[in-house]
PDB file of N, CA, C and O in Angstrom, chain B, residues numbered from 101:
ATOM      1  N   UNK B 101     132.863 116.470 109.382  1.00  0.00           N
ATOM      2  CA  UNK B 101     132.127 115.945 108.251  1.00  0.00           C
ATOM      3  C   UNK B 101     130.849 116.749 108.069  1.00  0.00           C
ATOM      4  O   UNK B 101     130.343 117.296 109.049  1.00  0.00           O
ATOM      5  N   UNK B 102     130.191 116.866 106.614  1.00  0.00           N
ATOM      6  CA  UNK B 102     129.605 117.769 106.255  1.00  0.00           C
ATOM      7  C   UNK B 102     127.848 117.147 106.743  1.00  0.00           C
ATOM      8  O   UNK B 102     127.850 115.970 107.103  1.00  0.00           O
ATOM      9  N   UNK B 103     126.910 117.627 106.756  1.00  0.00           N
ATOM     10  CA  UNK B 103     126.258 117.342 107.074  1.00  0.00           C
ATOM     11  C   UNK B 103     124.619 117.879 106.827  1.00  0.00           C
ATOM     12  O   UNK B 103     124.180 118.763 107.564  1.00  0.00           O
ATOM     13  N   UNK B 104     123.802 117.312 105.797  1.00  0.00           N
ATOM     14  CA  UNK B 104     123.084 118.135 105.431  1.00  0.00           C
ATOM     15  C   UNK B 104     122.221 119.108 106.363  1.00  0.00           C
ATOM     16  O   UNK B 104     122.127 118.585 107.473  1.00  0.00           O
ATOM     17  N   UNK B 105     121.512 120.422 106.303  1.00  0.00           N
ATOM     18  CA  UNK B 105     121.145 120.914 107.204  1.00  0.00           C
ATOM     19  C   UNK B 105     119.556 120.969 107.329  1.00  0.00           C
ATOM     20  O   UNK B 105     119.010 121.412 108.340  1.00  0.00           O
ATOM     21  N   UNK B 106     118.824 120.463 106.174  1.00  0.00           N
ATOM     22  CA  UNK B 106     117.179 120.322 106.286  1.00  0.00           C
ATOM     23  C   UNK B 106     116.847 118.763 105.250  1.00  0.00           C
ATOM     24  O   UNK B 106     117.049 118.437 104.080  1.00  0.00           O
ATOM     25  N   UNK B 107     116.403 118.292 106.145  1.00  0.00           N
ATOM     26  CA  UNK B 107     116.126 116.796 104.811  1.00  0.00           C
ATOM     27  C   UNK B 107     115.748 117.551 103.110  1.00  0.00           C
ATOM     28  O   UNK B 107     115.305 118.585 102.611  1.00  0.00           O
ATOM     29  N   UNK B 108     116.213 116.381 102.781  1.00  0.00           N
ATOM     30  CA  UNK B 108     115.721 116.560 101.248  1.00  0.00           C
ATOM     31  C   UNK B 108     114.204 116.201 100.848  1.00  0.00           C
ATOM     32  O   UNK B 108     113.976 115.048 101.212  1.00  0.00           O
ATOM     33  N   UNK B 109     113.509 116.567 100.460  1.00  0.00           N
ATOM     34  CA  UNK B 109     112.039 116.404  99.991  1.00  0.00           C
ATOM     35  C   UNK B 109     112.073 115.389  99.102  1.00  0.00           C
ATOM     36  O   UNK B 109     113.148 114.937  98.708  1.00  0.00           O
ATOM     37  N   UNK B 110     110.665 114.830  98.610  1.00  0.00           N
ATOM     38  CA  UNK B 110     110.422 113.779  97.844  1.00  0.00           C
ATOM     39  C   UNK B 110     110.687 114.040  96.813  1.00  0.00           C
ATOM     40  O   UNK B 110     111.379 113.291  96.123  1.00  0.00           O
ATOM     41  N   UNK B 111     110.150 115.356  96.322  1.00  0.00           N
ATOM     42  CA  UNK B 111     109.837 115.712  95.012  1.00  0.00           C
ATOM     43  C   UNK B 111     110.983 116.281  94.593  1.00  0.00           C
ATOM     44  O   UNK B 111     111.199 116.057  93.402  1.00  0.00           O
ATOM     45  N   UNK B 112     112.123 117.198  95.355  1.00  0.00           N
ATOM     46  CA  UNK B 112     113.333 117.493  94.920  1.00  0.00           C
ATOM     47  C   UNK B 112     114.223 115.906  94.818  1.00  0.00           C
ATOM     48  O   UNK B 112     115.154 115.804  94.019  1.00  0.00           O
ATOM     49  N   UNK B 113     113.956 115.135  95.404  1.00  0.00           N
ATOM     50  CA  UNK B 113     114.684 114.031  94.969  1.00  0.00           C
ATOM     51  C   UNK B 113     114.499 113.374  93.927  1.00  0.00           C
ATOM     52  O   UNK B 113     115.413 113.002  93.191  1.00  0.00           O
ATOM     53  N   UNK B 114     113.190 113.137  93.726  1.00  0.00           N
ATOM     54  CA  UNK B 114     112.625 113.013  92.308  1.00  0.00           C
ATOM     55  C   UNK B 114     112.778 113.834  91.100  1.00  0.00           C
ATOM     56  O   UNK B 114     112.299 113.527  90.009  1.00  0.00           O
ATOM     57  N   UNK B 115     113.358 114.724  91.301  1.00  0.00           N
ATOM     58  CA  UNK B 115     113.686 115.584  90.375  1.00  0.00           C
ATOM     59  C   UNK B 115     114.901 115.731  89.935  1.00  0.00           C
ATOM     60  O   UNK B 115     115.237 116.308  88.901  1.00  0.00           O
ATOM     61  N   UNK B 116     115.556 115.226  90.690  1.00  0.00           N
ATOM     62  CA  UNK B 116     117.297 115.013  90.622  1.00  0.00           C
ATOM     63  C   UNK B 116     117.214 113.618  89.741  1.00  0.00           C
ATOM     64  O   UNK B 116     118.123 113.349  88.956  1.00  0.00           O
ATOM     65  N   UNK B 117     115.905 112.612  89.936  1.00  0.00           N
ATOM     66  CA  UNK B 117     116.295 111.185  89.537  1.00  0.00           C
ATOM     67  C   UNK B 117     115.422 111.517  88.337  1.00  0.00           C
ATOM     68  O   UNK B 117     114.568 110.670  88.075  1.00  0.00           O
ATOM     69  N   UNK B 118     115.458 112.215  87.833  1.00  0.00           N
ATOM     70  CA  UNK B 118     114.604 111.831  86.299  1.00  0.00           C
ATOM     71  C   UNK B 118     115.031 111.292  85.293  1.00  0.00           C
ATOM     72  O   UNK B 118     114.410 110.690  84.417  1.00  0.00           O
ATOM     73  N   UNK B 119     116.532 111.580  85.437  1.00  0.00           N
ATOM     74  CA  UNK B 119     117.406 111.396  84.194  1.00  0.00           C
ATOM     75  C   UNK B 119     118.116 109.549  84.499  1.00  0.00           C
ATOM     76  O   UNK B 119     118.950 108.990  83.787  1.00  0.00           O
ATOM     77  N   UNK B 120     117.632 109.134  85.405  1.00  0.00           N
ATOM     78  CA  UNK B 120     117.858 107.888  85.828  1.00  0.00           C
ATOM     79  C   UNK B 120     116.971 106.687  85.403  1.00  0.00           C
ATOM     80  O   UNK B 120     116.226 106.182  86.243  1.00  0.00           O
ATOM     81  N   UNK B 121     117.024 106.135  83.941  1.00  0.00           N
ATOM     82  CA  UNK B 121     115.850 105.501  83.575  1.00  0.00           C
ATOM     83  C   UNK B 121     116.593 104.404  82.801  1.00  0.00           C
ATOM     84  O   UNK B 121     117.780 104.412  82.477  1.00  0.00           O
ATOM     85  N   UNK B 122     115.570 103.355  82.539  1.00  0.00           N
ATOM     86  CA  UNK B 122     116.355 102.336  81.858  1.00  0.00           C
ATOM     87  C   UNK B 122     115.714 102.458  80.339  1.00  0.00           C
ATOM     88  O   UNK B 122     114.510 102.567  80.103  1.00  0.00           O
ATOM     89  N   UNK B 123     116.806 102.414  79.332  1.00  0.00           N
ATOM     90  CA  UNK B 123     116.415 102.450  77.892  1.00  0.00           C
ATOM     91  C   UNK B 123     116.302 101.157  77.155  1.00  0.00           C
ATOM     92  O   UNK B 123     116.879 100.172  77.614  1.00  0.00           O
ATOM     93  N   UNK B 124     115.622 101.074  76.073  1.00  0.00           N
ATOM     94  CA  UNK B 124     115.159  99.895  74.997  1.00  0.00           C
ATOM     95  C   UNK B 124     116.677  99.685  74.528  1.00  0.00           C
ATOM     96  O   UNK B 124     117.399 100.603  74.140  1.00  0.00           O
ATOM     97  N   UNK B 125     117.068  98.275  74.626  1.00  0.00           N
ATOM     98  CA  UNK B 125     117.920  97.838  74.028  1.00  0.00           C
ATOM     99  C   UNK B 125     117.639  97.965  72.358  1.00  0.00           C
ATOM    100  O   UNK B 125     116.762  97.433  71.678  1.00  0.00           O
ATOM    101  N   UNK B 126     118.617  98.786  72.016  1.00  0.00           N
ATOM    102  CA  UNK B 126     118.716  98.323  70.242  1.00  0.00           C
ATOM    103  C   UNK B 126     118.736  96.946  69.087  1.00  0.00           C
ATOM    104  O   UNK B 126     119.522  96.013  69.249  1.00  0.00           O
ATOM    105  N   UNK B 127     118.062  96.981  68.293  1.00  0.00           N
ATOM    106  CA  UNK B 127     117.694  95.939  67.871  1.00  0.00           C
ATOM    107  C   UNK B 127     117.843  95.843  66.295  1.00  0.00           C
ATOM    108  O   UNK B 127     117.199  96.788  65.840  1.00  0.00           O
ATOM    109  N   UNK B 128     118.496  95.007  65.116  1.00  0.00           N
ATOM    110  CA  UNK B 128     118.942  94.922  64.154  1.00  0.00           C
ATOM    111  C   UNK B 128     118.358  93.804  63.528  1.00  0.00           C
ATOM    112  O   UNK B 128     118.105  92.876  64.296  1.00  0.00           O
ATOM    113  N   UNK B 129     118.023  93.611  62.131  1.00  0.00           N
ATOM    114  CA  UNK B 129     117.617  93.077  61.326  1.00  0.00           C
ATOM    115  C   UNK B 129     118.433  91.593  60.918  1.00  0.00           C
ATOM    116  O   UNK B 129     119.372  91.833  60.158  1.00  0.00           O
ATOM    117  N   UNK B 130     118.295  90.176  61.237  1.00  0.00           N
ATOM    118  CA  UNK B 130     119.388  89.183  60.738  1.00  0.00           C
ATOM    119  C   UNK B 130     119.750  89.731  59.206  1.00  0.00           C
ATOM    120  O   UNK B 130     118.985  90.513  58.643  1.00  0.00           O
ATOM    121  N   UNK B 131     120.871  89.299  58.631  1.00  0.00           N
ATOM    122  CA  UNK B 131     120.807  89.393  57.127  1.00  0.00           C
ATOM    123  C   UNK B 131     120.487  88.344  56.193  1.00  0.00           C
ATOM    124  O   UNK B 131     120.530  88.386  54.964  1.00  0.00           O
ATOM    125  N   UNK B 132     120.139  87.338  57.001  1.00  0.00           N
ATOM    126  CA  UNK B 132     119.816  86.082  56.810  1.00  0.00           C
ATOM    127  C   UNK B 132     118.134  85.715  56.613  1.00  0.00           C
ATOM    128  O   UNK B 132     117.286  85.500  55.746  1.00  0.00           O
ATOM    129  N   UNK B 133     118.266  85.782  57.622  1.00  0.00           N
ATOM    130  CA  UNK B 133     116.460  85.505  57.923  1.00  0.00           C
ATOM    131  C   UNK B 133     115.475  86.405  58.548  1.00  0.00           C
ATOM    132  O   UNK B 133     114.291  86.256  58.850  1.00  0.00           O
ATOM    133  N   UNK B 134     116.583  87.708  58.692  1.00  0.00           N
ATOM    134  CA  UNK B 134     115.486  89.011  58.742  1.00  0.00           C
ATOM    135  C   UNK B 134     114.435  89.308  60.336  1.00  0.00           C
ATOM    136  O   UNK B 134     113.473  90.063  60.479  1.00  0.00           O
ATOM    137  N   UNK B 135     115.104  88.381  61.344  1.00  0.00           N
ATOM    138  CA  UNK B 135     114.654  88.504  62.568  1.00  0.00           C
ATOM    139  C   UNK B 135     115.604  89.320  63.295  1.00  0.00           C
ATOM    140  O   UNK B 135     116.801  89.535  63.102  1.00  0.00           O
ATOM    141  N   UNK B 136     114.637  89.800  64.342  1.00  0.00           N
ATOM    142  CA  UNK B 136     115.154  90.733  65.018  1.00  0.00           C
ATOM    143  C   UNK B 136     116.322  90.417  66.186  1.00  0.00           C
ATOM    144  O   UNK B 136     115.923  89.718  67.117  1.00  0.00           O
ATOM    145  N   UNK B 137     117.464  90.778  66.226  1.00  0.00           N
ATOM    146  CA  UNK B 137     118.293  90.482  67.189  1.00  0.00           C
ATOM    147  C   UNK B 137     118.989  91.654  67.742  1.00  0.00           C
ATOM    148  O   UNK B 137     118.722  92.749  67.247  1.00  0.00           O
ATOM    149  N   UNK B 138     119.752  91.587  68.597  1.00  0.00           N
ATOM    150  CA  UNK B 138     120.770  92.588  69.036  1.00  0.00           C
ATOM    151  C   UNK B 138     121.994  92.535  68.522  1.00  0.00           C
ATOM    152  O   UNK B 138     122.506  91.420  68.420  1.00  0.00           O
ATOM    153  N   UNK B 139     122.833  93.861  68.027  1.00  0.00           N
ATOM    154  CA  UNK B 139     123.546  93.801  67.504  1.00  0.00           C
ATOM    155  C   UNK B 139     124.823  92.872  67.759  1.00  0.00           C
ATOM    156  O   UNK B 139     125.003  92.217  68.786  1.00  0.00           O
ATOM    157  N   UNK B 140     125.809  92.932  66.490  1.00  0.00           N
ATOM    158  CA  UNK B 140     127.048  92.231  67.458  1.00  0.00           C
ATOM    159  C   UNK B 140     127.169  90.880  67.913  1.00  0.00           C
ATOM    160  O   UNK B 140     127.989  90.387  68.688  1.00  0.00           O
ATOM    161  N   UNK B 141     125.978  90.243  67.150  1.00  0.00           N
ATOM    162  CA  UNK B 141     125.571  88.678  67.912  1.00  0.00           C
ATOM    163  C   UNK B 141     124.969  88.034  66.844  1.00  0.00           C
ATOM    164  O   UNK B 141     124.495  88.568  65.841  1.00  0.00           O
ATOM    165  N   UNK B 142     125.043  86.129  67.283  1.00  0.00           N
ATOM    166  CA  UNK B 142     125.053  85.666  65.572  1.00  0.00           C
ATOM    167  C   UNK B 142     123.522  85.280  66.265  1.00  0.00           C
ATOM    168  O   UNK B 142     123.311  85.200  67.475  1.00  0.00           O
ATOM    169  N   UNK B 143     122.579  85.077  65.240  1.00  0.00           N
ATOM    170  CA  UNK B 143     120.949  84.733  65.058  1.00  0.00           C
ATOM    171  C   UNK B 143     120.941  83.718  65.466  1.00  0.00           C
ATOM    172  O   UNK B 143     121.431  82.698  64.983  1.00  0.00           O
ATOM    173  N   UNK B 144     119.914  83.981  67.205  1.00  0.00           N
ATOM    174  CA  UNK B 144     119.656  82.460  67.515  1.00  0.00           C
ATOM    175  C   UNK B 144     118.677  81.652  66.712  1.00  0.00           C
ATOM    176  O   UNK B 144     118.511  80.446  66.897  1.00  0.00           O
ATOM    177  N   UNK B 145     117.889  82.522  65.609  1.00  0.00           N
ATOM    178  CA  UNK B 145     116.977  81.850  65.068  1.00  0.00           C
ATOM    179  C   UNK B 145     117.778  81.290  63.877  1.00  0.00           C
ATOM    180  O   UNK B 145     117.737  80.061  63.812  1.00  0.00           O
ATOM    181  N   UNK B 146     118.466  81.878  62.963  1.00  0.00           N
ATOM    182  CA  UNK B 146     119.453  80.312  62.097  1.00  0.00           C
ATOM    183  C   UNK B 146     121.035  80.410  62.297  1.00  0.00           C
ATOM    184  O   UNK B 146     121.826  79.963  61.467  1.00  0.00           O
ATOM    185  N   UNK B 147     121.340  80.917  63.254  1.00  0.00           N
ATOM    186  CA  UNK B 147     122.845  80.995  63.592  1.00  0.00           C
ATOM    187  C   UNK B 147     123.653  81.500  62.594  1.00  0.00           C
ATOM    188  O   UNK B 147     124.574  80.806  62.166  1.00  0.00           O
ATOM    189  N   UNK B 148     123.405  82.820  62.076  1.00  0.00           N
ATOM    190  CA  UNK B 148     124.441  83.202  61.106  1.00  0.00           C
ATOM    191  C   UNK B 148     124.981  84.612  62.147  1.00  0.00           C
ATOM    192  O   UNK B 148     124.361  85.212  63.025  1.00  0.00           O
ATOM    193  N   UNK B 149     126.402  84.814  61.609  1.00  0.00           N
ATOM    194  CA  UNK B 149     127.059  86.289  62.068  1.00  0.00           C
ATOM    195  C   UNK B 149     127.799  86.773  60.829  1.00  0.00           C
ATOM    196  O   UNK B 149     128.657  86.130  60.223  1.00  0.00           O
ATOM    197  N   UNK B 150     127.349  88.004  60.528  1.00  0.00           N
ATOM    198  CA  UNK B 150     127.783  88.764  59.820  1.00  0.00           C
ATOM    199  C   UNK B 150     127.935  87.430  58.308  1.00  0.00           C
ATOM    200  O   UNK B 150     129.017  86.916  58.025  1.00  0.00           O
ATOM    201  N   UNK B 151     126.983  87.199  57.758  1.00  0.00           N
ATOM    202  CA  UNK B 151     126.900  86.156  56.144  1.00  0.00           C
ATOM    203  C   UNK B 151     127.506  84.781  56.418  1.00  0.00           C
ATOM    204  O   UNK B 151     127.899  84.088  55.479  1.00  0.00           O
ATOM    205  N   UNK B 152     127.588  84.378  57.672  1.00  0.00           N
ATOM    206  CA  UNK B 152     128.966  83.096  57.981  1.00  0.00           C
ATOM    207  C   UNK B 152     127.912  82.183  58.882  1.00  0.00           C
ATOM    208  O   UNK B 152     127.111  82.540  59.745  1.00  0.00           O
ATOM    209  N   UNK B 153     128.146  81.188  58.478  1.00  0.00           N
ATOM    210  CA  UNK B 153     127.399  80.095  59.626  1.00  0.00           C
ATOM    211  C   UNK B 153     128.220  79.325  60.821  1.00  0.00           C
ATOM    212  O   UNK B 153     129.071  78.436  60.859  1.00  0.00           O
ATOM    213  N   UNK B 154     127.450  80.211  61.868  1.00  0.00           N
ATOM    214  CA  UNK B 154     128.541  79.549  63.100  1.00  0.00           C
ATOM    215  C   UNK B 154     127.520  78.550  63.980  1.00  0.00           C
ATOM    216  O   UNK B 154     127.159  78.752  65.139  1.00  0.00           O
ATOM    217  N   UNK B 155     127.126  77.349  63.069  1.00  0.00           N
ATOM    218  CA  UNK B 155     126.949  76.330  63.952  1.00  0.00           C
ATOM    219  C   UNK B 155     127.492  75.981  64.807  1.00  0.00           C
ATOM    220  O   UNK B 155     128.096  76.976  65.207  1.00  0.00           O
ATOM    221  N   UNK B 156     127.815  74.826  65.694  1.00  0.00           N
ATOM    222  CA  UNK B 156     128.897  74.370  66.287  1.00  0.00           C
ATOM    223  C   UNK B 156     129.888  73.509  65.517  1.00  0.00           C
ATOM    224  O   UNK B 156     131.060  73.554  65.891  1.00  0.00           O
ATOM    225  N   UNK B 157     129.577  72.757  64.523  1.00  0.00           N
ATOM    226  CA  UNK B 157     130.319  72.103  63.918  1.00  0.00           C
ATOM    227  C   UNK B 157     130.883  72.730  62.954  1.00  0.00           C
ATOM    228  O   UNK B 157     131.652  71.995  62.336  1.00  0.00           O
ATOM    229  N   UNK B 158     130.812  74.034  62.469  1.00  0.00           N
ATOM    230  CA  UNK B 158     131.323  74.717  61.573  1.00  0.00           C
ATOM    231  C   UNK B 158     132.911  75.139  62.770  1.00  0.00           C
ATOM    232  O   UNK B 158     134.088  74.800  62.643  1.00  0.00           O
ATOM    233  N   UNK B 159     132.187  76.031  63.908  1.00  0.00           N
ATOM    234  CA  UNK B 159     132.957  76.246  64.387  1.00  0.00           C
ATOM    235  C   UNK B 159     134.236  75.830  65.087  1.00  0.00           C
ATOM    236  O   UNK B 159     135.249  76.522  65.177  1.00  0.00           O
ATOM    237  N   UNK B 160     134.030  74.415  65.647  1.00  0.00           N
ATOM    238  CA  UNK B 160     134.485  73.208  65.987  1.00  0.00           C
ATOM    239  C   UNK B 160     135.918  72.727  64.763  1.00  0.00           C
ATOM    240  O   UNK B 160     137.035  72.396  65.159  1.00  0.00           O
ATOM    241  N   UNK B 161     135.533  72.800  63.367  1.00  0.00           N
ATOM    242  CA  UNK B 161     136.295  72.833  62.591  1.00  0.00           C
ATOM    243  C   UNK B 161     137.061  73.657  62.477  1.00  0.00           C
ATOM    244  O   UNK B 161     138.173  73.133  62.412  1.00  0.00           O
ATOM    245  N   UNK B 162     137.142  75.155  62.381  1.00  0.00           N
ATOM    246  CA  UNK B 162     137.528  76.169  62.178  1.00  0.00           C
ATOM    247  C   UNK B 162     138.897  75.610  63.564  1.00  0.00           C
ATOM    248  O   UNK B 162     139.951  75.015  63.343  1.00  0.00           O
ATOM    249  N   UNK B 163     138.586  75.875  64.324  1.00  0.00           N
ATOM    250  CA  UNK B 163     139.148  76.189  65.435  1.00  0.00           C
ATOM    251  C   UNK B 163     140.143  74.722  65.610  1.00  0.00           C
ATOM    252  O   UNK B 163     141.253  74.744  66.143  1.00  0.00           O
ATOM    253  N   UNK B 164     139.608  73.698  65.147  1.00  0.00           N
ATOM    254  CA  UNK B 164     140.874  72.449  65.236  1.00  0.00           C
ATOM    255  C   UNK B 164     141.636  72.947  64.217  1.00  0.00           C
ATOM    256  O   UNK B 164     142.805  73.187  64.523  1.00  0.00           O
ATOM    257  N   UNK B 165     141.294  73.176  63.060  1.00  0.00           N
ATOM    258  CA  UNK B 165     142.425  73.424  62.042  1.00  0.00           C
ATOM    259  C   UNK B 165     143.302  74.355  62.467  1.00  0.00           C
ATOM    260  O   UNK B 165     144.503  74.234  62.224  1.00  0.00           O
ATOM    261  N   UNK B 166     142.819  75.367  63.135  1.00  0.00           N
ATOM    262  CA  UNK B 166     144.081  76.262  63.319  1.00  0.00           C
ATOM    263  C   UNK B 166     145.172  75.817  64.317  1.00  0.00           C
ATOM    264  O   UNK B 166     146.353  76.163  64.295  1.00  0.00           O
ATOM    265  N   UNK B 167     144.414  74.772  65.424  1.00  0.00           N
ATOM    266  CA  UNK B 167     145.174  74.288  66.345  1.00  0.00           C
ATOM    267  C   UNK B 167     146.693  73.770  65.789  1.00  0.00           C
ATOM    268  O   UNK B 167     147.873  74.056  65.992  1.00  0.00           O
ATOM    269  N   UNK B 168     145.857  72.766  64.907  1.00  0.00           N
ATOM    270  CA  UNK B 168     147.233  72.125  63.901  1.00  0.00           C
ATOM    271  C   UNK B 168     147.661  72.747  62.974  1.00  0.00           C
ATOM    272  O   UNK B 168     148.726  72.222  62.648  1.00  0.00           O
ATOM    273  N   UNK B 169     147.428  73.608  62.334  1.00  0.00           N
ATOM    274  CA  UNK B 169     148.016  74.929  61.800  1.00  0.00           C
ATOM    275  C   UNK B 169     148.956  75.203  62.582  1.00  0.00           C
ATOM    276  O   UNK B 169     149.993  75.487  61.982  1.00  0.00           O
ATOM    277  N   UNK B 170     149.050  75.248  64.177  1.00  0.00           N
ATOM    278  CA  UNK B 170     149.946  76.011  64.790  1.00  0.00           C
ATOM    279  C   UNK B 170     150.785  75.015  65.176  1.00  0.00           C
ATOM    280  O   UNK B 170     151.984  75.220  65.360  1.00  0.00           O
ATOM    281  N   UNK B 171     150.060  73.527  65.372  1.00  0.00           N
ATOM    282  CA  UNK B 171     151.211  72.612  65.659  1.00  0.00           C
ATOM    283  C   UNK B 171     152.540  72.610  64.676  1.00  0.00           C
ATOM    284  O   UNK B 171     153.719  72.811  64.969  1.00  0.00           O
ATOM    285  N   UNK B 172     152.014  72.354  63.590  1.00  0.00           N
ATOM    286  CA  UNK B 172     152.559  72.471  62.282  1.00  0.00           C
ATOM    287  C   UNK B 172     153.880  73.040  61.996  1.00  0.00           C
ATOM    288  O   UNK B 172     154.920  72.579  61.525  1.00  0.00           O
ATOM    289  N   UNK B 173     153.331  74.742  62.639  1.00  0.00           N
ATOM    290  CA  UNK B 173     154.296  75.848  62.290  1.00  0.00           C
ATOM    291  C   UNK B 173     155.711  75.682  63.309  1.00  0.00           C
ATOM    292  O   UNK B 173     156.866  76.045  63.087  1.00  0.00           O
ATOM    293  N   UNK B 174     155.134  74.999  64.478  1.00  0.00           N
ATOM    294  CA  UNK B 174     156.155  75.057  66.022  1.00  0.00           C
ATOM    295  C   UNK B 174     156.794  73.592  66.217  1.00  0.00           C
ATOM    296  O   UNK B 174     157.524  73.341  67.176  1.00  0.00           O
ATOM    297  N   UNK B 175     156.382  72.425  64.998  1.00  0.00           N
ATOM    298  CA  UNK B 175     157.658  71.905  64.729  1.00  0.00           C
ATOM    299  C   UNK B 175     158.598  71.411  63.472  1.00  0.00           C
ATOM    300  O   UNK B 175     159.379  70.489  63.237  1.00  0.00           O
ATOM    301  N   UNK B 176     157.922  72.879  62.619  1.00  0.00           N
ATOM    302  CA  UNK B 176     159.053  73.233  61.410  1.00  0.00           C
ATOM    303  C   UNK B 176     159.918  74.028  62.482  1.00  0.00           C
ATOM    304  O   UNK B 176     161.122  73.772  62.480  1.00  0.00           O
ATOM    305  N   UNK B 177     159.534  74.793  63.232  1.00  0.00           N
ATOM    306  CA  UNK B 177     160.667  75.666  64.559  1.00  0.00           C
ATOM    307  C   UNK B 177     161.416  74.742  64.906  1.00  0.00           C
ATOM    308  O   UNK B 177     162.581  74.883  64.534  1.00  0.00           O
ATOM    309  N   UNK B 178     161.212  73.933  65.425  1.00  0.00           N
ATOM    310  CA  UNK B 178     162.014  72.839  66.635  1.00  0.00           C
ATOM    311  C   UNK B 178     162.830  71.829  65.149  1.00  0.00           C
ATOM    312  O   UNK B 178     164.006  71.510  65.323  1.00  0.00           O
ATOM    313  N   UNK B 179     162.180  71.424  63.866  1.00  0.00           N
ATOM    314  CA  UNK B 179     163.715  70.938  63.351  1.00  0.00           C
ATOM    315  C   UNK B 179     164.694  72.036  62.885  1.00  0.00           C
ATOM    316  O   UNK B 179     165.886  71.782  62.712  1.00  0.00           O
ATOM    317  N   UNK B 180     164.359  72.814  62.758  1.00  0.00           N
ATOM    318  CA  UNK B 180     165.063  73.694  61.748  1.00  0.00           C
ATOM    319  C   UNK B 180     166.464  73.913  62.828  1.00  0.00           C
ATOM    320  O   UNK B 180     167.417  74.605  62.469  1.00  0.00           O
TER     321      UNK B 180
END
């Protein structure tokens, strides 16, 4: 096994780590209410994503209807 042959210095190590830094998360405009958020994500300040309001009760709806939407579809399957 290989084995280095003179320690490494501070400053050559530091010099290897420069490029090792943490960057500013990016940050986007609501289209709603014009506060700043991160992309890709609905506004915790009035809960919109992309022009759509995803309260919970909006969402809550959305998501039962399709349930039974699908019930729906799987026992027109089962008489047919």
């Amino acid at each position: 096994m290989a084995v280095p042959f003179r320690k490494v210095s501070k400053t050559r190590k530091n010099m290897r780590r420069t490029h090792y830094k943490i960057t500013a998360n990016g940050l986007v405009e609501c289209t709603n209410c014009g506060a700043k958020i991160r992309p890709h994500r609905a506004c915790p300040e009035c809960g919109f994503y992309k022009g759509a309001d995803t309260s919970k009760e909006e969402v809550v709806k959305a998501t039962e209807e399709k349930k039974v939407s699908k019930k729906e579809k799987t026992s027109k399957k089962v008489e047919e």
